[in-house]
N, C-alpha and C positions, 0 to 999 in steps of 0.2 A: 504494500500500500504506500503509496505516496505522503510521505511524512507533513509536508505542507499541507495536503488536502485532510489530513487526518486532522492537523491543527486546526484549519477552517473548520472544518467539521468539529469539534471539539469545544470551539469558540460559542458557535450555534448554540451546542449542546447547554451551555449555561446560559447561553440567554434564554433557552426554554427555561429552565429549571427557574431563572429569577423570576420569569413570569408569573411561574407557578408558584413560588413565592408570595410574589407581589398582592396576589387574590388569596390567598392561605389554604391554596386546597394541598393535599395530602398524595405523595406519589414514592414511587417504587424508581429511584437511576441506579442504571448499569452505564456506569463513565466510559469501560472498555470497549462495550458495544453501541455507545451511544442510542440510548434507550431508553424510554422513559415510559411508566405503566399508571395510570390512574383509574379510581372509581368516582363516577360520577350520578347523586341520585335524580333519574328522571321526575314525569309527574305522572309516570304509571309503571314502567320497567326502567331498570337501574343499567347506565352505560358505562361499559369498561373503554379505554381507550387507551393503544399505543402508539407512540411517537417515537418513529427512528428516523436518524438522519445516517444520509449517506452521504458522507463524504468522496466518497468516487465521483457520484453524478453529482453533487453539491446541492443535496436534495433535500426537503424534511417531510416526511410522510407521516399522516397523523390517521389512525384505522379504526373504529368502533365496529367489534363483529356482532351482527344479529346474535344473542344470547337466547337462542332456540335453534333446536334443530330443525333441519329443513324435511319437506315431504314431497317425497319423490313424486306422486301424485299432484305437486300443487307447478312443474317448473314453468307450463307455459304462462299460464298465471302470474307468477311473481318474475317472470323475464317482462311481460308486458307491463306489469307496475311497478318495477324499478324503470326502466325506460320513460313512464308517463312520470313517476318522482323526478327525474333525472331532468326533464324537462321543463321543470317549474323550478328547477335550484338556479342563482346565480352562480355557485360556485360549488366544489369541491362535485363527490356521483356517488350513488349507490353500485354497488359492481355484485355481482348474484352469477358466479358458477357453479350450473349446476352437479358437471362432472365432479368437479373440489367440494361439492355442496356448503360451498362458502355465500354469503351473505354480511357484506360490511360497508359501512359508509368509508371515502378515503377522501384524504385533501392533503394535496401538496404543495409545497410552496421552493420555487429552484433558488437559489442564494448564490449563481455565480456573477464573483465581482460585485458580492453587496453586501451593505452594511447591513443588518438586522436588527428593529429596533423590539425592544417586548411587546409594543403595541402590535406589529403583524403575529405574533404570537396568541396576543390576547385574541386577533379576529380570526385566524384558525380554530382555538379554540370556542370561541363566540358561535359562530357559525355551526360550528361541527357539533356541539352541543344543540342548539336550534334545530339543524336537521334530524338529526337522528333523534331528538325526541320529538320530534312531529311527526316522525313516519314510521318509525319502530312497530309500534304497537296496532297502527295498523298493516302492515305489513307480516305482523306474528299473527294476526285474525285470519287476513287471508291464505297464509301458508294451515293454518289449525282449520280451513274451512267455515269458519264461525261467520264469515262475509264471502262475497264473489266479490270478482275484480269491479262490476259496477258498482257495488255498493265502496269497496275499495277507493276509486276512483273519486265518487262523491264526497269521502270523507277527507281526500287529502286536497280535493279545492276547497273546505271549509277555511275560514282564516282562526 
């Protein structure tokens, strides 16, 4: 690994961490792997969320996984309602493989040649927190069956 990108990266890495400071919430770093793990409580289902930077691509990836499992019976379904999520978000995407039967909100932010201030920290996590608890839970309805994708649909243009 490239010692200088390791530094840049490394750099990042605590400016996440003051951020997360800054706000007082409670997290889990791995300095070596620059990694950072937090619980976050929703206003119906509780989001976990990790943050790794990659220092290779000079990248910070922040991941919230669906905290259910998926159903194999539901994937056209939840492919066409992360895609219609997807396209009501300004920013960051729900990404839903069914093969991996992964299910997770992601937002990254590139950091080459730039200074990082904790503010674009606090709006990754701003945002990332907003999304994923506006669509979480329905999102775990429609994969449980307990809604179809219409009713789905309807509940995530409510504001």
């Amino acid at each position: 690994m490239n010692e200088i990108a390791y530094l840049n990266g490394l750099n990042v890495f605590q400016t996440v961490k003051n951020a997360l400071d800054n706000i007082g919430w409670h997290y889990d770093a791995n300095e070596q792997e620059l990694r950072i793990s937090l619980g976050v409580d929703g206003d119906d289902i509780p989001m976990d969320f990790d943050i790794s930077i990659d220092s290779e691509k000079e990248i910070i990836n922040l991941y919230s996984h669906m905290p259910f499992e998926l159903n194999d019976e539901k994937q056209l379904e939840l492919s066409l309602a992360t895609n219609f999520i997807n396209n009501q978000l300004i920013d960051g995407s729900f990404d839903y493989s069914p093969k991996d039967k992964v299910l997770l909100f992601r937002m990254s932010c590139c950091y080459v040649d730039s200074l990082l201030s904790t503010k674009v920290i606090d709006y990754m996590l701003d945002f990332s927190c907003f999304a994923t608890d506006k669509y979480n839970d329905k999102l775990a309805k429609l994969n449980q069956g307990s809604i179809t994708l219409q009713q789905c649909i309807e509940e995530c243009l409510k504001r």
